[in-house]
N, C-alpha and C positions, 0 to 999 in steps of 0.2 A: 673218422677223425676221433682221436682222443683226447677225451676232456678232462686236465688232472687241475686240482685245487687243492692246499694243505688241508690236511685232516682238522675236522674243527667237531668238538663235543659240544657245542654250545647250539644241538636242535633241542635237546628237553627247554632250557630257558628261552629261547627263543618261541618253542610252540606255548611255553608259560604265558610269557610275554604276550603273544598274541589272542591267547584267551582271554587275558586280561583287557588289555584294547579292546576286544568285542563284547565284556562284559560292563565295562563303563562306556560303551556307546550306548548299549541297550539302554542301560539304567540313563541316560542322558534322553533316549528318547523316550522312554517313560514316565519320566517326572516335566519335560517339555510337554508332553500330551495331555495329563494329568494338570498341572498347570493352566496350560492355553487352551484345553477342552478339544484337543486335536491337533493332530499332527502338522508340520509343516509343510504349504501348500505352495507358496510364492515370497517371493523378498524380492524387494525394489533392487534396482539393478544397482543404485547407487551406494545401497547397504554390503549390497554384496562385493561389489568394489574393494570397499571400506575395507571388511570383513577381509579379502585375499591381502590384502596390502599388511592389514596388522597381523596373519598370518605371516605373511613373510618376515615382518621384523623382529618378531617371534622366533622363529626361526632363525634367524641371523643372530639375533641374541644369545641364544643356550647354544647355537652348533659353532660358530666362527669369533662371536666379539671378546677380547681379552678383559672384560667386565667381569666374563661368567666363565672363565677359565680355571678361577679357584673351584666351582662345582661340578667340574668337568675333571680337572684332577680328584676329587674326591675318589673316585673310583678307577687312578692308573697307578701304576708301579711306576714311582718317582725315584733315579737315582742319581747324584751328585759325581760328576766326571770331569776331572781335572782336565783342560787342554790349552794349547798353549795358549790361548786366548782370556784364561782364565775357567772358573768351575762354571760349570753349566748343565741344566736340570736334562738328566735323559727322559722320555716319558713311554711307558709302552703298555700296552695291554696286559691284564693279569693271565693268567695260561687259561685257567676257566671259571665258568661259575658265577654266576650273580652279578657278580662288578665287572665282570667280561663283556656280558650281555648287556650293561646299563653302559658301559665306555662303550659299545658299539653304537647303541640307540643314541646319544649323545653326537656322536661324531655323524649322525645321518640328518642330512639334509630333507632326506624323503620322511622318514622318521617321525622327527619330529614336529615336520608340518602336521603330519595327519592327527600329532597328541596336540599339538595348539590349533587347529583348527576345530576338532570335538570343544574344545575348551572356549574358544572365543564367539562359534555358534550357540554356546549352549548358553553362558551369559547374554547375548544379544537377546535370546527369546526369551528369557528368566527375570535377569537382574533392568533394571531403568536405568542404574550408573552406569552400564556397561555401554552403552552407545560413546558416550564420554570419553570411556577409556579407550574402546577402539578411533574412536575419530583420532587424538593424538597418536595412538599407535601405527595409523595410516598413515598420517601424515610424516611419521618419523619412517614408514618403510618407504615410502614417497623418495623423501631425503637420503635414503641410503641405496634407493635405486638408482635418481641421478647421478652420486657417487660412482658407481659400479658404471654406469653408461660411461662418465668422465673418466675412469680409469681405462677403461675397453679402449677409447677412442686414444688416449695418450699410448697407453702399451703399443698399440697397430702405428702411428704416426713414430715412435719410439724404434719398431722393428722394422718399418719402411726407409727409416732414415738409415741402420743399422745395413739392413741389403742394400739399400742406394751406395754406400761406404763401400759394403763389400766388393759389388760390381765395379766402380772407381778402380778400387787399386788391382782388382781379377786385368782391367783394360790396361790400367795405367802397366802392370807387371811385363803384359802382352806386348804393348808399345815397347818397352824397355829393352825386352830380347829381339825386338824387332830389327830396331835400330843396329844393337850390335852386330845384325847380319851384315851390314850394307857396310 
């Protein structure tokens, strides 16, 4: 089977990028160790909770909420396109290079877990305030999760009612030619 994908130059920044990510994990685990006299061993289960939740909000913040859209466009090719509806921002990736690779990392869900997660582990075992800030920030991925469940469950009840519709008039159409036989 053949496997085609448009051509993309964007592996030097990308294996950039990824030095870089393993060069501030290191340094994260050397100044945790140095720090705390050793590396980490165990986290209460309820830290760690904590910790994935405000990861995720984290996430939801730089990659989806239109709060952080302006810093997200910082690095696309914005262009102004008249339609009939009035003008409207087009947005699209640069062809290559630097702001290519940060609009991509941007728009990654996987992504940017892993850069907010180094970042929110590393304050947890570092910083005192940072318990604080993650407690709210759970508590808001908390909130933005029930969200997402209450969206899930309206869209499916939304698209069930939508086929229940469609099946109705598929019969009701069936009946109709039916009758005309007779």
């Amino acid at each position: 089977m053949l496997n085609r994908r448009p051509k993309d130059d964007q592996n030097l920044w990308n294996f950039i990028f990824s030095l870089f990510f393993l060069v501030v994990l290191i340094a994260a685990l050397y100044v945790m160790n140095m720090m705390r006299g050793g590396f980490l061993v165990s986290v209460p289960p309820f830290d760690a909770l904590l910790m994935a939740l405000a990861a995720f909000r984290i996430t939801r913040l730089i990659v989806y909420d239109k709060i952080t859209r302006w810093f997200r466009e910082l690095f696309m090719h914005k262009k102004i396109v008249d339609t009939p509806q009035g003008e409207m921002v087009e947005l699209s990736s640069y062809g290559s290079g630097i702001r290519h690779t940060i609009s991509d990392l941007l728009a990654c869900p996987w992504c940017i877990g892993f850069w907010s997660s180094i970042i929110i582990v590393f304050c947890y075992f570092i910083f005192n305030w940072a318990w604080s800030v993650i407690f709210f920030l759970a508590v808001a991925g908390t909130g933005s999760f029930i969200q997402l469940a209450a969206n899930a469950m309206g869209w499916r009840a939304e698209n069930l009612k939508l086929d229940a519709q469609e099946k109705e008039s598929k019969l009701g159409s069936k009946v109709d030619r039916s009758s005309l036989g007779n």
